[in-house]
N, CA, C and O atoms as a Tinker XYZ file with bonds, in Angstrom:
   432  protein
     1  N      7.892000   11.158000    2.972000    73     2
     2  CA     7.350000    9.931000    3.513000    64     1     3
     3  C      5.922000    9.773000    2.972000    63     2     4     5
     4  O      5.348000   10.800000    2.610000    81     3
     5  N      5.357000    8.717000    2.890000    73     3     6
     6  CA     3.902000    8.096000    2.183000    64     5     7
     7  C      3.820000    6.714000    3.030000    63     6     8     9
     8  O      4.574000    5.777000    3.292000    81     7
     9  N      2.391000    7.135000    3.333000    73     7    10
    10  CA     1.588000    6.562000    4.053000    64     9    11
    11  C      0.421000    5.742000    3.413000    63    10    12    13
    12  O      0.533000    6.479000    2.434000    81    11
    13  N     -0.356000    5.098000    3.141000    73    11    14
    14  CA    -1.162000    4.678000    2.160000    64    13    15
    15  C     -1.904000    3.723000    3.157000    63    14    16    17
    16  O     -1.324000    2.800000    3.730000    81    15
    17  N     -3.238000    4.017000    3.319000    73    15    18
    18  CA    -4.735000    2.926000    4.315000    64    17    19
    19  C     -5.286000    3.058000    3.228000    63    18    20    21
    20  O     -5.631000    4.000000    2.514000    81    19
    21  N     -5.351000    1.153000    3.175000    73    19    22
    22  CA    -6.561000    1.393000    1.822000    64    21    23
    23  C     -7.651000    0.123000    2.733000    63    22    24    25
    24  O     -7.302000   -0.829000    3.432000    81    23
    25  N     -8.584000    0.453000    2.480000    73    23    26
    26  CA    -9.540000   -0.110000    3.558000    64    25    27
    27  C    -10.263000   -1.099000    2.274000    63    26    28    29
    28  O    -10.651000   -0.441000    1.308000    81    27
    29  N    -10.459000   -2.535000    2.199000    73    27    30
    30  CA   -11.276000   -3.035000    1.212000    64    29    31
    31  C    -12.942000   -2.454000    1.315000    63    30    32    33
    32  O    -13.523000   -1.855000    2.220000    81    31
    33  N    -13.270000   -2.791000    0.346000    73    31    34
    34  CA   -14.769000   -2.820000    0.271000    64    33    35
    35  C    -15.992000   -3.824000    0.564000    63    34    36    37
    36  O    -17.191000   -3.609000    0.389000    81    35
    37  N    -15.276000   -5.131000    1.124000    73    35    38
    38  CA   -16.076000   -5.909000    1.415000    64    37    39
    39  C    -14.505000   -6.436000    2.241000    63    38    40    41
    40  O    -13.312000   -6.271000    1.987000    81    39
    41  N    -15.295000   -7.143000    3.343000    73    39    42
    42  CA   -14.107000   -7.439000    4.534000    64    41    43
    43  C    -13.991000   -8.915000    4.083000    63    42    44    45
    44  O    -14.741000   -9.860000    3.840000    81    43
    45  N    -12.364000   -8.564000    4.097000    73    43    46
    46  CA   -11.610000  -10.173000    3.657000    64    45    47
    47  C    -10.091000   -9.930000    4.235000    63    46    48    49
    48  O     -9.532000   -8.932000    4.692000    81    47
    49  N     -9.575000  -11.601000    3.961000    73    47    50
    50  CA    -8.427000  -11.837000    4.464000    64    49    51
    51  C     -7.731000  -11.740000    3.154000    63    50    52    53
    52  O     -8.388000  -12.057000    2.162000    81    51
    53  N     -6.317000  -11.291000    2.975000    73    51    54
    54  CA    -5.861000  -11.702000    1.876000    64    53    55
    55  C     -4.407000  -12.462000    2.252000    63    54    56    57
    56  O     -3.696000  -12.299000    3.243000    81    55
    57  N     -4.194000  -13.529000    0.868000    73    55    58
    58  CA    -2.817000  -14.233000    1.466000    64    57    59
    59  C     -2.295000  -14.439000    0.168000    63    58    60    61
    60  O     -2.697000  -13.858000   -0.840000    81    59
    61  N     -1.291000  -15.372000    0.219000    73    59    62
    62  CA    -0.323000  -15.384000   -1.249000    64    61    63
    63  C     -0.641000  -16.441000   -1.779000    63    62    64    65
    64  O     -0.558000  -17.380000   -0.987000    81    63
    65  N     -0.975000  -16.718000   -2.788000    73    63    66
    66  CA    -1.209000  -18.069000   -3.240000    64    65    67
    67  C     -0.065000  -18.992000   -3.834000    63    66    68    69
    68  O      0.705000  -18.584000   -4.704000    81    67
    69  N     -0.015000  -20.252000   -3.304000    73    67    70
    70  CA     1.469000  -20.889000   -3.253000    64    69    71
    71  C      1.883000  -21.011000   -4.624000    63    70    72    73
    72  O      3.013000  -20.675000   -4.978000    81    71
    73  N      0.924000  -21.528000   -5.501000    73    71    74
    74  CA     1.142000  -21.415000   -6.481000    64    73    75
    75  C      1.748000  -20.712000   -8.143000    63    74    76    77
    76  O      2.402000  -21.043000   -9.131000    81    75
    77  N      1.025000  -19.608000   -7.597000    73    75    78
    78  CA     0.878000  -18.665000   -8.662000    64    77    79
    79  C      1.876000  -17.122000   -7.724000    63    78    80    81
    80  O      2.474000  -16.300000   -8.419000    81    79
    81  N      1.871000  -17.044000   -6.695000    73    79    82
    82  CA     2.471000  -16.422000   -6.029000    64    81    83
    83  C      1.683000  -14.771000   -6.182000    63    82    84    85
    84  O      2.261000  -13.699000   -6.001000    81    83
    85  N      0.947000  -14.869000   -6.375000    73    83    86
    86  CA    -0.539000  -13.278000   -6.547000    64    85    87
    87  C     -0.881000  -13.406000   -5.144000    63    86    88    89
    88  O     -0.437000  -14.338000   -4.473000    81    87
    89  N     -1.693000  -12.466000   -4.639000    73    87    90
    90  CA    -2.158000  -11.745000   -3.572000    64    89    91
    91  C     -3.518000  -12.376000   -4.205000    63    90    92    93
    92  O     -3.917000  -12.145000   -5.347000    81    91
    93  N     -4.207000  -13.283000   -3.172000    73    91    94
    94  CA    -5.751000  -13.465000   -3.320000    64    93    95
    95  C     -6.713000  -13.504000   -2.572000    63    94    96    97
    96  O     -6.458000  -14.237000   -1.616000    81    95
    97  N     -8.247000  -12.844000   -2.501000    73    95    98
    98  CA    -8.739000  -13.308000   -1.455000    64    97    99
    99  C     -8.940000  -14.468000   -0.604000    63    98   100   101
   100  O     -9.330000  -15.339000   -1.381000    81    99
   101  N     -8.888000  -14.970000    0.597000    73    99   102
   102  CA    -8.587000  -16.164000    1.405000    64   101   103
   103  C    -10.468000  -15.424000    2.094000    63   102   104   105
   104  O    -10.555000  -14.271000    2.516000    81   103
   105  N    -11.955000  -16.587000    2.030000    73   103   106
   106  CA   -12.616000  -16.811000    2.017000    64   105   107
   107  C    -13.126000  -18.117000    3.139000    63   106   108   109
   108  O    -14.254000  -18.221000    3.622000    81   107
   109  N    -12.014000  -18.995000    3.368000    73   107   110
   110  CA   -12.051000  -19.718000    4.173000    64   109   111
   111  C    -12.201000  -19.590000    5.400000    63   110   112   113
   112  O    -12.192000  -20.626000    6.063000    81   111
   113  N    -12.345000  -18.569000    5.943000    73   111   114
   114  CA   -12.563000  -17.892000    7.684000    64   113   115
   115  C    -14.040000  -18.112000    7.915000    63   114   116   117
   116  O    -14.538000  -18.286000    9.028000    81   115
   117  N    -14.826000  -18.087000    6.553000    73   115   118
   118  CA   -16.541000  -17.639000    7.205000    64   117   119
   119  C    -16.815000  -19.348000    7.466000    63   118   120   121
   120  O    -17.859000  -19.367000    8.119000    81   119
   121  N    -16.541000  -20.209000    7.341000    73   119   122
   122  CA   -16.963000  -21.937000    7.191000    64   121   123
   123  C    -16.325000  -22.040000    8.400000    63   122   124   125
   124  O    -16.836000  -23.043000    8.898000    81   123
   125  N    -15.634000  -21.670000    9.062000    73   123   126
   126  CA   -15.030000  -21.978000   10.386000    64   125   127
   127  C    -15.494000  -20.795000   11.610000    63   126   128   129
   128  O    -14.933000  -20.705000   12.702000    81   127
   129  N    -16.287000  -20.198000   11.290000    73   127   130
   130  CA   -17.451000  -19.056000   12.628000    64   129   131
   131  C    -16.850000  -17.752000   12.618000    63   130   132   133
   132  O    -17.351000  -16.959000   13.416000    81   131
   133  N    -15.674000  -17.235000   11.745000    73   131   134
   134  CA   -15.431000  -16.048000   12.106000    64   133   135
   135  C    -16.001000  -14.933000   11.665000    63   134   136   137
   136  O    -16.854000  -15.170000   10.810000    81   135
   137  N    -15.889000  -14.039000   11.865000    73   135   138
   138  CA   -17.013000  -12.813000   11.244000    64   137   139
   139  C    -16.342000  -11.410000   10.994000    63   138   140   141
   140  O    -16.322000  -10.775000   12.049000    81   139
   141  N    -15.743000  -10.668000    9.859000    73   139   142
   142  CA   -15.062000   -9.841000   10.087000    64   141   143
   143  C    -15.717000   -8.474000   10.689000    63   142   144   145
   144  O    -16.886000   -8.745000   10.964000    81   143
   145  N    -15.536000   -7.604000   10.890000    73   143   146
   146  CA   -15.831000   -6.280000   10.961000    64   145   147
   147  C    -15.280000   -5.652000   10.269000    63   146   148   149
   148  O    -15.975000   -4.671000   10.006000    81   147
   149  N    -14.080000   -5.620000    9.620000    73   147   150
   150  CA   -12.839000   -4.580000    9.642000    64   149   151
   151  C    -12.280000   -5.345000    8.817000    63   150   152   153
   152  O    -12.651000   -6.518000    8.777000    81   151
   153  N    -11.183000   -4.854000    7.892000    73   151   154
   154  CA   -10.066000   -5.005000    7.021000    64   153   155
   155  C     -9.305000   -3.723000    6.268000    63   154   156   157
   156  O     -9.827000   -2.688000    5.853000    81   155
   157  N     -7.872000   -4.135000    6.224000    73   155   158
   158  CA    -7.443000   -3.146000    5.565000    64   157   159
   159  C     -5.744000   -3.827000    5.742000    63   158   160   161
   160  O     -5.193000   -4.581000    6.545000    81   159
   161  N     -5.285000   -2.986000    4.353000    73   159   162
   162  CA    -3.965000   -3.140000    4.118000    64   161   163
   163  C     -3.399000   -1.375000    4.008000    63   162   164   165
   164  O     -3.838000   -0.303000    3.592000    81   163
   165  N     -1.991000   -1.987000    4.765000    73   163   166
   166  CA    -1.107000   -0.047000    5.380000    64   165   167
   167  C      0.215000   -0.122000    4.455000    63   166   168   169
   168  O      1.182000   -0.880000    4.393000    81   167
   169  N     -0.054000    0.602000    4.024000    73   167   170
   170  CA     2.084000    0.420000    3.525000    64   169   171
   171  C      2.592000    2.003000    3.772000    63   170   172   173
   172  O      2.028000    3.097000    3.801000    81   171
   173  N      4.008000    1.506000    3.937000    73   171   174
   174  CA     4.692000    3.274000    3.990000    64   173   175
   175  C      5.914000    3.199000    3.652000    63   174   176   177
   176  O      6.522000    2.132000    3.734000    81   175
   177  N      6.484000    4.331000    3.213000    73   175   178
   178  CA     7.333000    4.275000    1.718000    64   177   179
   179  C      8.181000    5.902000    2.510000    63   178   180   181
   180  O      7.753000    6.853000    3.163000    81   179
   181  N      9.423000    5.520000    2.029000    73   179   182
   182  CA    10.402000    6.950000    2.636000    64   181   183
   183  C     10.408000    7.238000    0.708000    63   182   184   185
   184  O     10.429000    6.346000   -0.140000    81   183
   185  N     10.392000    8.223000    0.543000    73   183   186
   186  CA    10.454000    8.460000   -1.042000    64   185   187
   187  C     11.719000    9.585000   -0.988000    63   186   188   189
   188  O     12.048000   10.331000   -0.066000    81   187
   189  N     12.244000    9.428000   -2.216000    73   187   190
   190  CA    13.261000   11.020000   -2.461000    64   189   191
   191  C     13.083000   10.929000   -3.937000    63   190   192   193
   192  O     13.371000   10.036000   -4.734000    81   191
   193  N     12.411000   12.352000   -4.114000    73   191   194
   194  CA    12.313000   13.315000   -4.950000    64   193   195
   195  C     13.779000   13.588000   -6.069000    63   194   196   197
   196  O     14.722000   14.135000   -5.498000    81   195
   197  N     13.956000   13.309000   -7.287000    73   195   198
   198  CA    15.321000   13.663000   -7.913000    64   197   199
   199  C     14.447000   14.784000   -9.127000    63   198   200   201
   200  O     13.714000   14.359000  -10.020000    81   199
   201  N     14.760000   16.289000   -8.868000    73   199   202
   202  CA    14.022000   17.384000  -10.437000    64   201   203
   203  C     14.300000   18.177000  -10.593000    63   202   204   205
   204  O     14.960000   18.726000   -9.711000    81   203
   205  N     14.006000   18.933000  -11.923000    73   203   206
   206  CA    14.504000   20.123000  -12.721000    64   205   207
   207  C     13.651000   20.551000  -12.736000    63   206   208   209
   208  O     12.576000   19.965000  -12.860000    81   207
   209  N     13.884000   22.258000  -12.561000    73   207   210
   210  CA    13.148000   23.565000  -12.440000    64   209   211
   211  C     13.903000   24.493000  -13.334000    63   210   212   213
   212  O     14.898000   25.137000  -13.003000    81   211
   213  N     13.138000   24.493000  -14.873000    73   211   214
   214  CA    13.909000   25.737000  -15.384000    64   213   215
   215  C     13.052000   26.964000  -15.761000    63   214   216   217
   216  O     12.034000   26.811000  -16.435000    81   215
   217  N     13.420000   28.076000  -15.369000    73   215   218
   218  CA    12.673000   29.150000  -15.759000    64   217   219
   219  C     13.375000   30.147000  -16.503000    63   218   220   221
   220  O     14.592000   30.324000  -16.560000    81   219
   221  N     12.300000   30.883000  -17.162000    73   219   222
   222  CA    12.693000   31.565000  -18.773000    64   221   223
   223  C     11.822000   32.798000  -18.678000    63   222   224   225
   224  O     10.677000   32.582000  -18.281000    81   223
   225  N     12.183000   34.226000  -19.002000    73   223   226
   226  CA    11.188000   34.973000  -19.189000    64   225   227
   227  C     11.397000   36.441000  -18.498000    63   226   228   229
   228  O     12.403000   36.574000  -17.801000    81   227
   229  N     10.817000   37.167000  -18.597000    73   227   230
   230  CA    10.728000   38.082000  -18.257000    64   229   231
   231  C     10.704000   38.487000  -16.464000    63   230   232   233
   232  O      9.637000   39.053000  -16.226000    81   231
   233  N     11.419000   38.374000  -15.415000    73   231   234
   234  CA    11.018000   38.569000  -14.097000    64   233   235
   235  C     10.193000   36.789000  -13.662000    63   234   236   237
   236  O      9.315000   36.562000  -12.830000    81   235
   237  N     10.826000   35.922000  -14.488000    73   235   238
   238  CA    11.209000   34.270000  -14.551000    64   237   239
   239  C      9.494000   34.192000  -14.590000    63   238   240   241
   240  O      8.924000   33.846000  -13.555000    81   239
   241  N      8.869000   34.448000  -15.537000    73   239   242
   242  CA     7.880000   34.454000  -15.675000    64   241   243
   243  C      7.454000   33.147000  -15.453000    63   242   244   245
   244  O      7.053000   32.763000  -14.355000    81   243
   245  N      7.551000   32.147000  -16.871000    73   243   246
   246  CA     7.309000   31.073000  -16.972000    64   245   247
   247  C      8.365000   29.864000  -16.741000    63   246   248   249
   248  O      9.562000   29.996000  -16.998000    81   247
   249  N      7.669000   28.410000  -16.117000    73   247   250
   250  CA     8.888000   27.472000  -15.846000    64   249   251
   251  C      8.105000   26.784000  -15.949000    63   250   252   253
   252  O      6.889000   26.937000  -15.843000    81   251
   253  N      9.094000   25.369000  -16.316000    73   251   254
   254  CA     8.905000   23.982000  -16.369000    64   253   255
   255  C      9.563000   23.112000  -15.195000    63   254   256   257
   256  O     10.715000   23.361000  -14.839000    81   255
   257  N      9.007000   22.350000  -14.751000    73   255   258
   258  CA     9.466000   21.037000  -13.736000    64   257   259
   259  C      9.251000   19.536000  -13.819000    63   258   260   261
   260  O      8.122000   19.052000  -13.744000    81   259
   261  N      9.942000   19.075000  -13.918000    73   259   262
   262  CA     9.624000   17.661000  -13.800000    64   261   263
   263  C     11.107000   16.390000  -13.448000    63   262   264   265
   264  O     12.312000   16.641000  -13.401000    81   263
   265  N     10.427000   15.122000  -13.266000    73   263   266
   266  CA    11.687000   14.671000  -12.566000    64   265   267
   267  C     11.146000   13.344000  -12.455000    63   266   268   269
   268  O     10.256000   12.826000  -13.130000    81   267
   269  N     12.297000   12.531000  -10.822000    73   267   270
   270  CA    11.570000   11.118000  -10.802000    64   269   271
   271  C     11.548000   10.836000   -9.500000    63   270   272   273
   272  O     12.598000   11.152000   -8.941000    81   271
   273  N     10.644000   10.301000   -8.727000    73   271   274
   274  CA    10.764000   10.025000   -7.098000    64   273   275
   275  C     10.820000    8.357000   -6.876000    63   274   276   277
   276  O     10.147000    7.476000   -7.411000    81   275
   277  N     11.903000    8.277000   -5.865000    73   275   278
   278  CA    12.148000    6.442000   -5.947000    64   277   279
   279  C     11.413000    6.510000   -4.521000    63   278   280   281
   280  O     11.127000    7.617000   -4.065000    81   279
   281  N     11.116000    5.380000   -3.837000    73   279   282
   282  CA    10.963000    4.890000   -2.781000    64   281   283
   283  C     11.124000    3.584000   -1.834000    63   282   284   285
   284  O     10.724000    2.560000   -2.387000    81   283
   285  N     11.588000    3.420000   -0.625000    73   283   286
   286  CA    12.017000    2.007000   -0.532000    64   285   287
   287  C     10.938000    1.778000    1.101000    63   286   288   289
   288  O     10.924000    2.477000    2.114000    81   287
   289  N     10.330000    0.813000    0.840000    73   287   290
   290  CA     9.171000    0.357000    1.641000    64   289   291
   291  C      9.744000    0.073000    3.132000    63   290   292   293
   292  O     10.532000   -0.859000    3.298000    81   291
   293  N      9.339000    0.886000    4.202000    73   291   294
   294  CA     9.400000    0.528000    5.444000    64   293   295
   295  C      8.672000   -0.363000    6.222000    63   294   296   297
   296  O      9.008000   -1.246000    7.010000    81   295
   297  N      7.098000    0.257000    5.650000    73   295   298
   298  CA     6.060000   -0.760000    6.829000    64   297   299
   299  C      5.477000   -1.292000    5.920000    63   298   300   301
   300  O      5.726000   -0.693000    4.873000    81   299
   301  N      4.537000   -2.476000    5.720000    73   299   302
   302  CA     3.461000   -2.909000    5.702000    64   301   303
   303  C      2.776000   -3.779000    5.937000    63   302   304   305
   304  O      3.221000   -4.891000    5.656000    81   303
   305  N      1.178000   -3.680000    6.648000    73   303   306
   306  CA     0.725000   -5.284000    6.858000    64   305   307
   307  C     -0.855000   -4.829000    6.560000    63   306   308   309
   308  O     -1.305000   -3.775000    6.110000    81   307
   309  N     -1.619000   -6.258000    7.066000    73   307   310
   310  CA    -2.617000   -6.325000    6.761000    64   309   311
   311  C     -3.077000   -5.882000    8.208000    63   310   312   313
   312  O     -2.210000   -5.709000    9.065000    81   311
   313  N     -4.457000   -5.687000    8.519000    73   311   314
   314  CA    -4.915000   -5.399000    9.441000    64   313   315
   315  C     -6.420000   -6.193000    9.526000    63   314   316   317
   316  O     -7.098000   -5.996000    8.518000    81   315
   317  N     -7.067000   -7.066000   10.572000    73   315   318
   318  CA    -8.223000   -7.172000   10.513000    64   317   319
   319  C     -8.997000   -6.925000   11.896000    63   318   320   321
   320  O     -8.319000   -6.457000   12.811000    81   319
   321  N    -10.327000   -7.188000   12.135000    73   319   322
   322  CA   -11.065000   -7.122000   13.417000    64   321   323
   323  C    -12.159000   -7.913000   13.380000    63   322   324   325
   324  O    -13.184000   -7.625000   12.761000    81   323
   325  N    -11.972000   -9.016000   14.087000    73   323   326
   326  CA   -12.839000  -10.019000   14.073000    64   325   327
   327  C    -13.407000  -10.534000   14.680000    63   326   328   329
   328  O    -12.872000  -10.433000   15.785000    81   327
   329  N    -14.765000  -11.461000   14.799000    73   327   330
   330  CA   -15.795000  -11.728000   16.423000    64   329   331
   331  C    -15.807000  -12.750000   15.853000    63   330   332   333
   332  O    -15.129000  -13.219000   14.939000    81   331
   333  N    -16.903000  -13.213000   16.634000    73   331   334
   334  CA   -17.238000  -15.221000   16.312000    64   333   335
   335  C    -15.928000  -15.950000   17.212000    63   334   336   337
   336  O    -15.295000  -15.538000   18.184000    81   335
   337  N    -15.837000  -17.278000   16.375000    73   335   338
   338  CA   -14.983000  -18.284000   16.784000    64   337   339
   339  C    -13.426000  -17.723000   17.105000    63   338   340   341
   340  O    -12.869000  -18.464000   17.915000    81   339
   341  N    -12.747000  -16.806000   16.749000    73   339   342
   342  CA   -11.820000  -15.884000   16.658000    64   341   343
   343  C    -11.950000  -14.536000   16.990000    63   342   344   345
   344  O    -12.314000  -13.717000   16.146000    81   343
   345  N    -11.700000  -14.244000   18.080000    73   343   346
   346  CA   -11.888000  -12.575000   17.851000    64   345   347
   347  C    -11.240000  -11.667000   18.505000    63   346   348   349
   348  O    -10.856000  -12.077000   19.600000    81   347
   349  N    -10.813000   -9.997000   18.137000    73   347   350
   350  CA    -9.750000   -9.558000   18.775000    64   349   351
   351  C     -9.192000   -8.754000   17.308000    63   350   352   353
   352  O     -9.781000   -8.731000   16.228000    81   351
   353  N     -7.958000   -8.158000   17.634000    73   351   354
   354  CA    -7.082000   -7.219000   15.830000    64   353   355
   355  C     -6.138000   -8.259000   16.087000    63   354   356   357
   356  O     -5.894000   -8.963000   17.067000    81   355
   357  N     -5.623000   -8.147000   14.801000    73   355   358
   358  CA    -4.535000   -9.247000   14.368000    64   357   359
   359  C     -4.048000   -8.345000   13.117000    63   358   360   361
   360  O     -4.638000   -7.498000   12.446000    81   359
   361  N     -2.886000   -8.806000   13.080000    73   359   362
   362  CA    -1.793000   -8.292000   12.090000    64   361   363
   363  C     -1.045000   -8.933000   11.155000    63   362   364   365
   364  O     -0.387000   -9.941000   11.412000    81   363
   365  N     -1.092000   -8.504000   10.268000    73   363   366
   366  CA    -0.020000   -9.613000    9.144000    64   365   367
   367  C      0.987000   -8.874000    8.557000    63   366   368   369
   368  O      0.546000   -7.972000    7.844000    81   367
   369  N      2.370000   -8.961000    8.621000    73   367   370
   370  CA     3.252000   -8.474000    8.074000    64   369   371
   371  C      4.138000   -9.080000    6.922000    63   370   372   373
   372  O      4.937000   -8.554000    6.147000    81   371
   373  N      3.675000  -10.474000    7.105000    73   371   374
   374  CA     4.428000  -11.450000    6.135000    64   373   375
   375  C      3.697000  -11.613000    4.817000    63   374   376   377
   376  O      2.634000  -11.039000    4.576000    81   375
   377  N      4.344000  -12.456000    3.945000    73   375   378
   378  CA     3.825000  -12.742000    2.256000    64   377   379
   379  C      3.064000  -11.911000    1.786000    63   378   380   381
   380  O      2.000000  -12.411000    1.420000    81   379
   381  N      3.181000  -10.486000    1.584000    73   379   382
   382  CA     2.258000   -9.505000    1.131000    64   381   383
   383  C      2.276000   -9.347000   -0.421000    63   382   384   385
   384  O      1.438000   -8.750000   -1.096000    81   383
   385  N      3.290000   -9.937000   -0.816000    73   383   386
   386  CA     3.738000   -9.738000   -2.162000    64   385   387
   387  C      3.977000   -8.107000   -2.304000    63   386   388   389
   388  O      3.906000   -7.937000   -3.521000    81   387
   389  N      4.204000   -6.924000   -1.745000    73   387   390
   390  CA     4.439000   -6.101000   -1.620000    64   389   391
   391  C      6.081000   -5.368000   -2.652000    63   390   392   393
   392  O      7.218000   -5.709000   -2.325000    81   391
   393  N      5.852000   -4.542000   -3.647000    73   391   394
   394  CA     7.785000   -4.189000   -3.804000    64   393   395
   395  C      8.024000   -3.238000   -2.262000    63   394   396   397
   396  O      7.476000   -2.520000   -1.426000    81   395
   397  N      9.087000   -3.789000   -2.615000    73   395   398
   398  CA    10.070000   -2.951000   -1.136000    64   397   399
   399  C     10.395000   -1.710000   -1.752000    63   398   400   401
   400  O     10.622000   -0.771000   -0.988000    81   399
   401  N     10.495000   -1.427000   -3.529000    73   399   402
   402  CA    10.879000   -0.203000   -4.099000    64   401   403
   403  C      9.825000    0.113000   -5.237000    63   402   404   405
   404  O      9.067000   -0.617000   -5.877000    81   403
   405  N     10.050000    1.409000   -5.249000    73   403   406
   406  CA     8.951000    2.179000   -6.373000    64   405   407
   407  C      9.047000    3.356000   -6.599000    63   406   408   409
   408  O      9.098000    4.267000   -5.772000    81   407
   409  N      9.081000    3.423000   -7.789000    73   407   410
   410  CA     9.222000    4.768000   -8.672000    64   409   411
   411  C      8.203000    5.401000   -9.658000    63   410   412   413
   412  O      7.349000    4.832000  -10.338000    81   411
   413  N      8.605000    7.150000   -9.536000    73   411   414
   414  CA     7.550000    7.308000  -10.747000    64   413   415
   415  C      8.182000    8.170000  -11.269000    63   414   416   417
   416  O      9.412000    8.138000  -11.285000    81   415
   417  N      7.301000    9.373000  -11.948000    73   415   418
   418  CA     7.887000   10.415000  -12.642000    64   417   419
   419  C      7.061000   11.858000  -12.068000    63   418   420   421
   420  O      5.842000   11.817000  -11.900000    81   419
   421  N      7.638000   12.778000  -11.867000    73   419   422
   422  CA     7.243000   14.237000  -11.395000    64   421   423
   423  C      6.670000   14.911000  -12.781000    63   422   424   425
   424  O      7.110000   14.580000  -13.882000    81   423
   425  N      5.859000   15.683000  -12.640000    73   423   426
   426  CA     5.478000   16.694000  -13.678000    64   425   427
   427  C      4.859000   17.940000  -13.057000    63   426   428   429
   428  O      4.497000   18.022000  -11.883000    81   427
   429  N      4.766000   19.026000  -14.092000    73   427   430
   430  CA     3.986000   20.258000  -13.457000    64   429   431
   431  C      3.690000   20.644000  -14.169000    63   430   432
   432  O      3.016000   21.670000  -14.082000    81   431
């Protein structure tokens, strides 16, 4: 399982842009009194591991490993914390542009 908090570096909203369909900052909150404190986007991923372990040698001295891990997305949303004209945590789970799957490659 993988867990991933990635906290921005400057507090913003992010949303999908209708157009172009990218993940962009949304800036429009500060012209209407809100004030963030807080931001961050969570995702979490069940992964399975597929690899080869071969060893060679004397009392299996030396080995090689490597392979490929897939994953298919359980959670993710946005998270913010906000005062002013709006305030309170709020959650976003929708239009993240997020893959639901992801893969890589193992090495050692």
């Amino acid at each position: 399982m993988e867990i991933n908090n990635f906290r921005f570096e400057e507090n913003m909203i992010i949303k999908k842009d209708p157009f172009t369909g990218y993940i962009v900052p949304d800036y429009s909150y500060t012209s209407r009194g809100i004030y963030l404190k807080k931001s961050k986007l969570v995702t979490g991923y069940f992964n399975v591991p597929i690899t080869l372990k071969v060893r060679w040698g004397k009392m299996n001295k030396w080995y090689m490993q490597g392979g490929i891990v897939g994953g298919w997305r359980f959670n993710g949303h946005t998270k913010i914390k906000a005062s002013g004209n709006l305030s309170g945590n709020f959650k976003n789970y929708k239009d993240l542009n997020l893959r639901n799957f992801h893969w890589g490659i193992l090495r050692a």
